[in-house]
C-alpha positions as CSV (number, residue, x, y, z in Angstrom):
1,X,0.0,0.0,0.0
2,X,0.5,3.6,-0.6
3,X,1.0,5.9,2.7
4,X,2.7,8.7,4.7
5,X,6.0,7.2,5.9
6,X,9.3,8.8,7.1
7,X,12.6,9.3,5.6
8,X,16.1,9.6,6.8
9,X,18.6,11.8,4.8
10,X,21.4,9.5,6.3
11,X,23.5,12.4,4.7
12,X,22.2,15.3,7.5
13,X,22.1,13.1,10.0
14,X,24.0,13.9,12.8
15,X,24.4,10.5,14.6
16,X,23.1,12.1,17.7
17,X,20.2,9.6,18.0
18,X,17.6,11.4,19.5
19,X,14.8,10.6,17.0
20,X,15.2,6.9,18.1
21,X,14.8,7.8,21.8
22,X,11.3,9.5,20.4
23,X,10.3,6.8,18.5
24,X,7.9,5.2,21.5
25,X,6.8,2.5,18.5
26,X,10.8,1.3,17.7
27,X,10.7,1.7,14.1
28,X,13.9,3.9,14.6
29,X,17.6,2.2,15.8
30,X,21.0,3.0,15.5
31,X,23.2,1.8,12.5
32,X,27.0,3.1,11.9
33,X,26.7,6.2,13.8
34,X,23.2,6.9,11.4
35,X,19.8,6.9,12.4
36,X,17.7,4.1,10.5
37,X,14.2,3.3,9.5
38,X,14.2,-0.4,10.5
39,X,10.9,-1.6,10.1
40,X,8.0,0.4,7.5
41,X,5.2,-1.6,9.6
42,X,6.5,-0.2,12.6
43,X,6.6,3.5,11.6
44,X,3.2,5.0,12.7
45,X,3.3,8.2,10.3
46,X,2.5,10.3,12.8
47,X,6.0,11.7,13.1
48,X,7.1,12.3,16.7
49,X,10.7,12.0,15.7
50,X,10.4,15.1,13.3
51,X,10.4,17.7,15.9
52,X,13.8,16.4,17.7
53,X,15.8,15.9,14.7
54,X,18.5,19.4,14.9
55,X,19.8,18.5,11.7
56,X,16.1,18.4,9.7
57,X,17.5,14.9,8.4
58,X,13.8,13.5,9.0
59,X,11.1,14.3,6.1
60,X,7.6,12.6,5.4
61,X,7.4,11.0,2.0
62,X,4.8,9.1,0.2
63,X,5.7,5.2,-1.1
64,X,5.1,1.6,-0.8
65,X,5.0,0.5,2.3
66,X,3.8,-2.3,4.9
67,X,0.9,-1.0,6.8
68,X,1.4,-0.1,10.4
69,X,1.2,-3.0,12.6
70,X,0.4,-1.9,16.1
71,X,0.4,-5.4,17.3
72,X,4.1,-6.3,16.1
73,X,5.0,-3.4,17.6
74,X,3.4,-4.2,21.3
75,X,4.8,-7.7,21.2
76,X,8.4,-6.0,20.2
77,X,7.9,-4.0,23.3
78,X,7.3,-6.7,25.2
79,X,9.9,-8.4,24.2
80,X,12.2,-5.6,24.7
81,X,11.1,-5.3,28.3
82,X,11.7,-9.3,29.0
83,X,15.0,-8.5,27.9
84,X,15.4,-5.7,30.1
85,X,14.3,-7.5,32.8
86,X,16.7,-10.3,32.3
87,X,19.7,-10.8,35.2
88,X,22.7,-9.3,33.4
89,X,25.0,-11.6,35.5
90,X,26.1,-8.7,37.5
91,X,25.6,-8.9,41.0
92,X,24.9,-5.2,40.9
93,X,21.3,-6.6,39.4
94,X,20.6,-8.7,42.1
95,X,17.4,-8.0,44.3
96,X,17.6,-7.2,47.3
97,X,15.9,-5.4,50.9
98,X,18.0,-3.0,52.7
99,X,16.6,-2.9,56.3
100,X,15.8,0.7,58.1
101,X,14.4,1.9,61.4
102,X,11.1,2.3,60.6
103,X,10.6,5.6,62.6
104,X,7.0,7.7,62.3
105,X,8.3,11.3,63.4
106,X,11.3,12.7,62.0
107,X,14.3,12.1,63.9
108,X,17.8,14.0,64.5
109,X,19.8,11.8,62.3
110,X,22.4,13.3,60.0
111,X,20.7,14.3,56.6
112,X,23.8,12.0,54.9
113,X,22.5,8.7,56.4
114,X,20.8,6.9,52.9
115,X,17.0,5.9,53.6
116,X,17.1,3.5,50.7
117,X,15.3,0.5,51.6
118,X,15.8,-1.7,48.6
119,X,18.2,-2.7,45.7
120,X,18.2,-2.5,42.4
121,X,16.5,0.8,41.8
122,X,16.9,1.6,37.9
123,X,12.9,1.0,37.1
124,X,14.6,-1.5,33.8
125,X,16.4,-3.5,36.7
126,X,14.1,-3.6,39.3
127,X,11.8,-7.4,39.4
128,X,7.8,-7.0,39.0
129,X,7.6,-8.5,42.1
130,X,9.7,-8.1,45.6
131,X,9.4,-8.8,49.3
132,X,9.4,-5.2,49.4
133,X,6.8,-4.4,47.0
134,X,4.1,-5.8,50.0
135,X,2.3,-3.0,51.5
136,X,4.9,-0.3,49.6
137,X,4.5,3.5,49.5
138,X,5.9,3.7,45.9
139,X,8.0,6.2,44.6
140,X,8.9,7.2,41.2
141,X,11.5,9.8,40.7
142,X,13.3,11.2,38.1
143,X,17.1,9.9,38.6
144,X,18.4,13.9,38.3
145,X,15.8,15.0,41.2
146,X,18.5,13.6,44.1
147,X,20.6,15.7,42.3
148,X,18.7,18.8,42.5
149,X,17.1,18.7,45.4
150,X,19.4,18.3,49.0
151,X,17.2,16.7,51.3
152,X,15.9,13.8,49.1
153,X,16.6,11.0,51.0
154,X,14.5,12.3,54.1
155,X,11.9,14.0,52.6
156,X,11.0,11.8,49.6
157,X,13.3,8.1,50.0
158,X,12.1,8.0,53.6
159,X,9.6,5.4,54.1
160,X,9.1,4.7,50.5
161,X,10.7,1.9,48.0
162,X,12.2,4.0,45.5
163,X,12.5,3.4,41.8
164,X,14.4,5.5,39.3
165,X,14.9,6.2,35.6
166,X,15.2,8.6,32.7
167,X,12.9,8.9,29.8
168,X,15.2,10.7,28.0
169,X,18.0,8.8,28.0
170,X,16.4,5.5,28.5
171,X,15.0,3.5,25.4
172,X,12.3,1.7,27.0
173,X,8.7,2.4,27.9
174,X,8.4,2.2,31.6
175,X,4.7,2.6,31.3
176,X,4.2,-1.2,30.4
177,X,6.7,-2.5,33.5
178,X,4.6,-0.2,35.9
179,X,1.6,-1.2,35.7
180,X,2.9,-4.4,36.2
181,X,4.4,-4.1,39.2
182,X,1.6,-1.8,40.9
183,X,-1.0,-4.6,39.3
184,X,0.7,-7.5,41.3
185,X,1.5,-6.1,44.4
186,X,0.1,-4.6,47.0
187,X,1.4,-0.5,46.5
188,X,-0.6,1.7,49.1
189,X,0.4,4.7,47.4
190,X,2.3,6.6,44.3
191,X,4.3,9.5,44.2
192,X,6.0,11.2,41.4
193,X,8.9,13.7,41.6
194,X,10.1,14.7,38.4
195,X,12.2,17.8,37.1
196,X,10.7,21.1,36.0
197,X,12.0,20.8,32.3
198,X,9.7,19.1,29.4
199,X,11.6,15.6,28.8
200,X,11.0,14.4,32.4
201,X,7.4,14.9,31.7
202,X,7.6,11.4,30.6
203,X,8.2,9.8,33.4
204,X,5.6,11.2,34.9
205,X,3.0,9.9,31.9
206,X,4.4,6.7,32.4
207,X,3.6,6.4,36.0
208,X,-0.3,8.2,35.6
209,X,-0.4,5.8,32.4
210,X,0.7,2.6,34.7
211,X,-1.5,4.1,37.3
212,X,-4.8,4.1,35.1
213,X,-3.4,0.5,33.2
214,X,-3.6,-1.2,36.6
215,X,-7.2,-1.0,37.3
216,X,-6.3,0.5,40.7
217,X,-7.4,3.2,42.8
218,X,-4.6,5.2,45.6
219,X,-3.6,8.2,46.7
220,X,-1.2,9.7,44.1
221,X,0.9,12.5,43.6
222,X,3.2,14.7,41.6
223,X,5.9,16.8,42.9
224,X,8.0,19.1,40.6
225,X,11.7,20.3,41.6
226,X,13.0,23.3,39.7
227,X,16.9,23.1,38.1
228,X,17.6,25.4,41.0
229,X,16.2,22.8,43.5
230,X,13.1,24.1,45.2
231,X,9.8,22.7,45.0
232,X,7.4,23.9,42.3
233,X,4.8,25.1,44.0
């Protein structure tokens, strides 16, 4: 069939690889330092990718072309995700619960003691299900808001099983793992910290997406830190 597909001027393009990151279907990879068009029944036509190309090495044409297939691409996403969630053979991967004092009011201790509770962190990393998971307030956070913000640990890690990634930089689609981890557990409630700047917006779709995908209802929040580390109010 004839349709509205994309095309790469492997000539412009820079190598920087952004359009792939903004390809949510996958119909965009990596090939010798060039962006790629790997699959046409992957390619939506609906050009996200556009928009974050600097070089303008991304155009719309019309051709021949498989149709869009949105079920080949939510199985390659799934499969993806398997292998994300595969032990690398690291023992950095390995799951595991850090033990705290659970305390109800806010102590004296030093604001450099870690409140983490549990290991691995990186949302790809972490398993759909955990000890730790049982009864969990959940937070996801943006991996720069420790960064920003001084007092994360007490004011946001405390208390909470913590999970961390970047939509940005990562390639997956958290939304999908999210959902299945608040779906088969039992998470008491969700909060989101992001950063103030537009790309971390998706981490915060992801989590309301997981949210709503789950089929289940508790308190929820987002909380926004600025670049210069304060709270958006």
């Amino acid at each position: 069939m004839v349709r509205k597909i994309i095309h790469i001027d492997e000539e412009k393009c820079n190598g920087c690889g952004l359009c792939a990151e903004a390809c949510h279907e996958g119909a965009i990879g990596m090939a010798g330092g060039k962006a790629k068009l790997l699959r046409d029944d992957y390619c939506d036509g609906l050009g996200d990718c556009l928009p974050t190309c600097p070089a303008g090495a991304i155009t719309f044409v019309e051709r021949e072309a498989a149709a869009y297939d949105e079920e080949a691409v939510r199985q390659n996403k799934r499969k993806k995700q398997k292998e994300d969630m595969q032990p690398c053979g690291c023992p950095g991967s390995q799951s595991r619960q850090i033990d705290r004092e659970t305390m109800s009011e806010p102590t004296c201790q030093p604001p450099s003691e870690s409140q983490l509770r549990q290991w691995p962190v990186q949302i790809k990393l972490a398993p759909v299900n955990a000890p730790y998971f049982d009864g969990a307030h959940l937070l996801i956070a943006a991996d720069c808001t420790a960064y920003a913000y001084g007092s994360f640990h007490q004011d946001f890690i405390r208390g909470k099983v913590t999970l961390i990634g970047c939509p940005k930089l990562d390639s997956s689609d958290y939304s999908e793992k999210l959902a299945e981890i608040i779906r088969e557990n039992d998470i008491k409630s969700l909060t989101v910290v992001r950063m103030e700047v537009p790309c971390c917006g998706g981490i915060e779709q992801a989590a309301v997406s997981a949210l709503k995908e789950s089929g289940k209802f508790m308190p929820w929040q987002v909380v926004t830190v600025c670049t210069d580390g304060t709270i958006l109010e």
